[in-house]
FINU-884370 format. One record per residue (C-alpha): residue in three letters; x, y, z. Coordinates in steps of 0.02 Angstrom, whole numbers, plus 50000, padded with zeros to 5 digits. Layout:
<nodes>
alaXYZ/...
</nodes>
This chain:
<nodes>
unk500764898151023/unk499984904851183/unk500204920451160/unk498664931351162/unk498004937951003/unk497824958650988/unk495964961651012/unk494804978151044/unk494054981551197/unk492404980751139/unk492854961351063/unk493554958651236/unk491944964451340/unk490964954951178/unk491834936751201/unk491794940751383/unk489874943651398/unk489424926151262/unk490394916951384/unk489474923151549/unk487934921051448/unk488444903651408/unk489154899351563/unk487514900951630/unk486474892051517/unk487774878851491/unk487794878651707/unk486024874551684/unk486064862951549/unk487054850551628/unk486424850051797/unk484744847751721/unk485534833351607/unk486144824951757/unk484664810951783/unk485254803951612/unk486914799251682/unk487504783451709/unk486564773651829/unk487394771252024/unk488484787752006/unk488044797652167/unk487314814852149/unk488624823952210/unk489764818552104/unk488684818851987/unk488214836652006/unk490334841152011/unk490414835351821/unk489274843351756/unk489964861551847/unk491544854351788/unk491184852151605/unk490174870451614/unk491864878251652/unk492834871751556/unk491674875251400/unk491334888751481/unk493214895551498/unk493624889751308/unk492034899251244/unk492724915551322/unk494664911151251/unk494224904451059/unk494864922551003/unk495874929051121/unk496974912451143/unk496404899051023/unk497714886751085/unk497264887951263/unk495244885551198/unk495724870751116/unk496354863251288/unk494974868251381/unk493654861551243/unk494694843451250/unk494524845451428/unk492754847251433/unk492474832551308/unk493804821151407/unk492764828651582/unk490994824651502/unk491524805651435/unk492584801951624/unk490834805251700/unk489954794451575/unk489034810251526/unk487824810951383/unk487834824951256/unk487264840751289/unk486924859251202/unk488234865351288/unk489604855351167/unk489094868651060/unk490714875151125/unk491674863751037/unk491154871150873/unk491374887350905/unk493304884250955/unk493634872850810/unk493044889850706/unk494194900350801/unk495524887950794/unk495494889150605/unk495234907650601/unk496214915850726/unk497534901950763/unk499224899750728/unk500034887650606/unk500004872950738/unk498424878450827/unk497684878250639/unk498164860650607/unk497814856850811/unk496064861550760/unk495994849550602/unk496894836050696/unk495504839450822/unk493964839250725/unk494474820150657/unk494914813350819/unk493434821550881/unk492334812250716/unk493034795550784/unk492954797350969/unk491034803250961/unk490224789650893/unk491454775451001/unk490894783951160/unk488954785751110/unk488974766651033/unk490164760551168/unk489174767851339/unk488004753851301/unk488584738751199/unk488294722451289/unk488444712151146/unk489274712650990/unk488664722250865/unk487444717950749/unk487664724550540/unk486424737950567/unk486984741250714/unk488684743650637/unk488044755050501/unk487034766750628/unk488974768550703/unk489624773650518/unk488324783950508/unk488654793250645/unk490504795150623/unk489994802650430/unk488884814350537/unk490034820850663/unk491464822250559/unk490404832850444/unk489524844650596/unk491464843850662/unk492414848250494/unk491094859150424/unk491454872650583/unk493434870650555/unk493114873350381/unk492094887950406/unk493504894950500/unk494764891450361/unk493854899350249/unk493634916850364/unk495374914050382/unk495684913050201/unk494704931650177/unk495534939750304/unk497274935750253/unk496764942650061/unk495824958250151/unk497664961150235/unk498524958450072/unk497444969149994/unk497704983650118/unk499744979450121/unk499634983149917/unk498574998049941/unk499785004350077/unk501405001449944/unk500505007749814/unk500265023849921/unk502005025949961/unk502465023049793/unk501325037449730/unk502015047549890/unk503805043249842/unk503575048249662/unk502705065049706/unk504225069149813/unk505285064449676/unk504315074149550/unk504455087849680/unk506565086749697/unk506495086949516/unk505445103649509/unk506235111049629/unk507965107349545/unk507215116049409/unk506825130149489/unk508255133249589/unk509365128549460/unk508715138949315/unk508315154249441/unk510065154249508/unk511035151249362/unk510255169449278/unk510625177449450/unk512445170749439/unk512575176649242/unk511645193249268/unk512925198149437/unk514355192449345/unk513775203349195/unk513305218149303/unk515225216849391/unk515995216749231/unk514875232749177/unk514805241149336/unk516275253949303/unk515815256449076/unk513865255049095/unk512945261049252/unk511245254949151/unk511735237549134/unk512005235149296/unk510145241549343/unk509505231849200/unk510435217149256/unk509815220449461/unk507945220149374/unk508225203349311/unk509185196049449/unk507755203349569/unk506185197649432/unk506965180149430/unk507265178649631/unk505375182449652/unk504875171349520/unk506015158649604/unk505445161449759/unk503525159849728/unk503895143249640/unk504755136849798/unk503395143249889/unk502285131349773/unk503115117449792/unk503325117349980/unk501485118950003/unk501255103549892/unk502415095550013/unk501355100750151/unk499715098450067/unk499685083349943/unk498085089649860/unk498545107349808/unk499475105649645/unk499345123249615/unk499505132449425/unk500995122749326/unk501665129149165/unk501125129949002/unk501595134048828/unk501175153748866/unk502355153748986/unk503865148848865/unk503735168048809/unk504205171848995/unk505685157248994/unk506175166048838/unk506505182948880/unk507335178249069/unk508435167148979/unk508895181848849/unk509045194048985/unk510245181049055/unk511175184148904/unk510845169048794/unk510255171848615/unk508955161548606/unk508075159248422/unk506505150448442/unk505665140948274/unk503915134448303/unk503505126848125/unk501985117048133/unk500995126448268/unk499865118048388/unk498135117548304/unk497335117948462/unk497575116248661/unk498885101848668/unk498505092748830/unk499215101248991/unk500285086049019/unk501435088448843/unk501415108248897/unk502035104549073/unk503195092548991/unk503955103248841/unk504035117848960/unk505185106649094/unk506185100748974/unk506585116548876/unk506795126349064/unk508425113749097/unk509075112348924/unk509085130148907/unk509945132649088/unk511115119649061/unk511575129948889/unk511685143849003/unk513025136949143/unk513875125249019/unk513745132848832/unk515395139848742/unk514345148248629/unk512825161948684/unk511855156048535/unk510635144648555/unk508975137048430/unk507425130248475/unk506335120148358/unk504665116448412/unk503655104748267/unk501755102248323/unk501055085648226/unk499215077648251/unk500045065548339/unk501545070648438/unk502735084748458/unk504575084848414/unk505655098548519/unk507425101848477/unk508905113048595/unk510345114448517/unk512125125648571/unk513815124448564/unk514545116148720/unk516275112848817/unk516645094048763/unk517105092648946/unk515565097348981/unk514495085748904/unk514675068649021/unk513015060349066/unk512295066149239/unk512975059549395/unk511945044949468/unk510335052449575/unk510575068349496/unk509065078249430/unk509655087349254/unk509815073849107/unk508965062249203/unk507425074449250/unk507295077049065/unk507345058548993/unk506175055949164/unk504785071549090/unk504695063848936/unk504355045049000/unk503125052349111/unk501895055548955/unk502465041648844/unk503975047948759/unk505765047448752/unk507375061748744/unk509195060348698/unk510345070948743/unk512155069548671/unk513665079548549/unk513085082148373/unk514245089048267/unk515295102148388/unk513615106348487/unk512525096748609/unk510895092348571/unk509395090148662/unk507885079848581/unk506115075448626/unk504895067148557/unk503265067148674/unk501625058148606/unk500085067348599/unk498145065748538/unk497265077348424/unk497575093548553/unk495755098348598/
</nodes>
């Protein structure tokens, strides 16, 4: 409960410099309010409460943010100072408002209900004390009313500063929240870039090194019957390692630069996917039946190019069967992509948990709205998307 509150320097030297300020004035404010006191009270004395009740305002003034708790103490020992000497009111119990504020503000749980506890006991004592320094006799009705009246007026002036603080306290607990969500909400958009990333780069890598792996075995096999193969097959292995290699490159600087998203692929580029994946040594028979009418939206080309990238490498490392057909149908509304090849029935269990093939695939698709099975259809495996689109542009 005491423990001080993280400030800036520049709050510190602020508080610091209102409560010299108001030391002084309050300093003067009371020794000047002296001659009201009560009558016989010698002057020193007199002159020691009012230095007294100074400080101690004086002291709570320059804690209220710093150490609301310890302000509180200090402001009830100011009032408790000001009413032992008999006292009258002064500006300086200004004070008192300004820590009630903090203590709703800035305080803890107990110093926030201190503070509310403080401003009614504070409605209550001010108008006994005032009424009290000076009943002789009892008190007459209006007399009695001008005491309820001043209790509904102090409690007000008292309650309307911890109120105020409440309130403050109220925004800048929703300004924190607000900046907490933003904060998540940045990760989140962090964590899904990196994921997005992992799953490019799995891509990449995976595609790239699976035609390297097909195109050395191929050339071993050939070396000693066709010397031409094996340069034909080096071309491709070296075309697809620098093509590899500048998409890494791509996607590191993403990670190093959030902003630069670089060229992604696009429906001319399936051409290019085409004849790597042929030079691989698949026999890949592409149907495109409707055509795109227009520019489909770079999204569905990023998406279709993704998707047909792994299912075509996964025909590649896993197929029984070299042939493989792609069906691409192009509707006003959406676009329907097919893979299909013959595949090793061992070969056809769902992705392992976390991993980026099947799961990068169904993941593309959701990413723009649609949805992708993947599954054995009568002796081959069959990859299907269906990815929403508007009229292409």
């Amino acid at each position: 409960m005491f423990t001080p509150r993280p400030l800036q320097r520049y709050q510190l030297v602020t508080d610091l410099g209102i409560a010299l300020v108001f030391g002084l004035l309050a300093i003067a404010t009371e020794l000047a309010g002296g001659s009201g006191a009560t009558a016989g009270v010698d002057l020193a004395l007199e002159t020691l409460g009012g230095m007294l009740v100074a400080v101690a305002l004086t002291v709570a003034v320059a804690l209220r943010r710093l150490q609301p708790a310890l302000a509180l103490i200090f402001a009830w020992a100011g009032a408790l100072l000001q009413m032992g000497f008999g006292r009258q009111p002064s500006p300086s119990d200004v004070a008192i408002f300004a820590v009630l504020y903090a203590t709703a503000a800035y305080g803890t749980r107990r110093v926030f209900w201190g503070g509310f506890a403080s401003a009614i006991a504070g409605a209550i004592i001010v108008p006994l004390y005032l009424v009290g320094r000076g009943v002789t006799a009892p008190l007459t009705a209006n007399e009695w009313f001008a005491v309820a009246a001043l209790l509904l007026a102090s409690g007000f002036a008292l309650m309307l500063a911890w109120v105020s603080g409440a309130l403050v306290r109220t925004a800048m607990r929703a300004t924190a929240n607000s900046r907490a969500q933003r904060a998540a909400e940045a990760e989140t958009i962090a964590e899904q870039q990196r994921v997005r990333i992992a799953r490019d780069m799995h891509d990449v890598v995976a595609h790239s090194l699976a035609v390297v792996i097909a195109q050395a075995d191929g050339a071993r096999y050939a070396a000693a019957t066709d010397p031409q193969a094996t340069t034909a097959a080096l071309s491709t292995i070296s075309s697809t390692a620098r093509a590899a290699l500048g998409d890494v490159r791509l996607l590191l600087t993403q990670l190093r630069h959030s902003q630069a998203e670089g060229p992604q692929p696009t429906l001319a580029d399936i051409e290019t996917l085409y004849t790597r994946m042929r030079a691989a040594g698949l026999v890949v028979t592409a149907e495109v039946d409707p055509s795109p009418p227009g520019e489909p939206p770079a999204a569905i080309q990023l998406a279709v190019y993704r998707i047909m990238q792994e299912a075509l490498t996964n025909a590649l490392r896993h197929g029984v069967d070299p042939r493989v057909r792609v069906h691409l149908a192009w509707w006003p509304d959406r676009v329907e992509l097919s893979i299909r090849n013959a595949r090793a029935t061992a070969s056809v269990a769902p992705a392992a948990p976390g991993g980026h093939g099947l799961i990068g695939m169904r993941e593309r698709a959701q990413l723009v709205g649609g949805r992708l099975t993947a599954e054995p259809e009568y002796g081959e495996f069959v990859v299907r998307a269906i990815l929403p689109i508007g009229r292409p542009a």
